[in-house]
N, C-alpha and C positions, 0 to 999 in steps of 0.2 A: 651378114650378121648371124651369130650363133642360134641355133635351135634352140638351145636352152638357155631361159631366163627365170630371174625372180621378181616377182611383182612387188612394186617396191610396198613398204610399209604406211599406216599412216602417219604415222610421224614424223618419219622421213618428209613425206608429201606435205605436211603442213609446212615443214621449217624449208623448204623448198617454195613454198606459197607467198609464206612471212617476207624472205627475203626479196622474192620479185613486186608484193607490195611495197616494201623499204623503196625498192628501186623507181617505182613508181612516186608513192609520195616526195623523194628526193628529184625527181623531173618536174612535178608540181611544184615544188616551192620553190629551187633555183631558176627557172624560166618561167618569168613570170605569166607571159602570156600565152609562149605554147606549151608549157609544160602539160596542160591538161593533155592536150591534142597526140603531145608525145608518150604521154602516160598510157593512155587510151590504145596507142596504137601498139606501145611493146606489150601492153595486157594482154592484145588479141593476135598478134605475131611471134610474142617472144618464145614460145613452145617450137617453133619453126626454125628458130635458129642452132648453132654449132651442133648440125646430126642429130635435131630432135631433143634438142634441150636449151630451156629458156636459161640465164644467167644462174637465176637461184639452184636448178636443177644441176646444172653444171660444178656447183660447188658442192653442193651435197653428192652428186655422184649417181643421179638418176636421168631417165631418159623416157621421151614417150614415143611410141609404136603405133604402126598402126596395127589391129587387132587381130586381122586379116594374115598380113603378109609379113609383120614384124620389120616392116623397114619403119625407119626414120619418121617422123611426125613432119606433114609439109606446112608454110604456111597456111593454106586452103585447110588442114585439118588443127591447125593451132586456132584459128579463127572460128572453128566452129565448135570446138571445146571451149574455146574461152570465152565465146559470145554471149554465157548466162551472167559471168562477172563484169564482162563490157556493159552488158544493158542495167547492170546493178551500177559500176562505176560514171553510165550518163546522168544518174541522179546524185552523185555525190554534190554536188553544188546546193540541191534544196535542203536545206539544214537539218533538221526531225528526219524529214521523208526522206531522204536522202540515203544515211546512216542505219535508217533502220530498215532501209528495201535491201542496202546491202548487207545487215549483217541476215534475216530473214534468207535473203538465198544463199551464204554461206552458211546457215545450219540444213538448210533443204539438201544441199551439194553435199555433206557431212553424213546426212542420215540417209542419200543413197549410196553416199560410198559404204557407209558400214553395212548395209544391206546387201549389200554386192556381192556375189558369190564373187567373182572376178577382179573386184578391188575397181569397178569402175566408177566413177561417177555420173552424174546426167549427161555433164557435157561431153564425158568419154563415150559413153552410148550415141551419143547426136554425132560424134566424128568417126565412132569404133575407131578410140586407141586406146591404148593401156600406158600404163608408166610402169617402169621397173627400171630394176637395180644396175648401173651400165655398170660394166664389169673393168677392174680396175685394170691397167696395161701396167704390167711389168717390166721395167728396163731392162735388157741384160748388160751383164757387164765383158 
């Protein structure tokens, strides 16, 4: 992987976030029963997949690292990024409590990432990775 990267945006990172939600709730409501368990499980894995990048990441065009070595984001470090929204997404079943444990740690995760000298978040600290900008491939002709 190249030396030089750009650390992606927050914007970027949101509408990246938005869509692995989308994917998420869409596993919830068409499987009925395991949709939670599946939901759950790409929330805390899906960082780990196609070279460090979860589905949503992969369409916007980003990718997470580790902080360290700049490779690829593995399961083991998708899981342990993603584990502050996992333990927010076990409450989604209790109605009030539920909804508001999660949106509470997506403002907590929001206001260390703008804090972040490094664009990290909690859980990027708890795995040291970064996300940034994966750099487009040019076909030639």
């Amino acid at each position: 992987m190249s030396e030089e990267f750009k650390t992606a945006g927050l914007l970027l990172r949101t509408v990246a976030k938005i869509l692995d939600f989308i994917i998420i709730a869409a596993a919830v409501e068409v499987i009925p029963k395991a949709g939670f368990f599946a939901g759950i499980a790409y929330l805390l894995i899906g960082d780990g997949f196609f070279d460090g990048r979860s589905l949503g990441k992969k369409l916007i065009g980003l990718r997470v690292v580790s902080a360290d070595t700049n490779t690829p984001c593995t399961f083991r470090d998708s899981i342990l990024r993603n584990s502050t929204f996992g333990i927010g997404f076990l409450f989604y079943k209790m109605h009030w409590f539920g909804w508001i444990f999660i949106v509470l740690i997506s403002i907590f995760e929001f206001i260390i990432l703008l804090g972040s000298r490094d664009g990290m978040r909690f859980g990027d600290e708890i795995a040291k990775t970064i996300v940034i900008e994966s750099p487009r491939v040019k076909q030639e002709v």
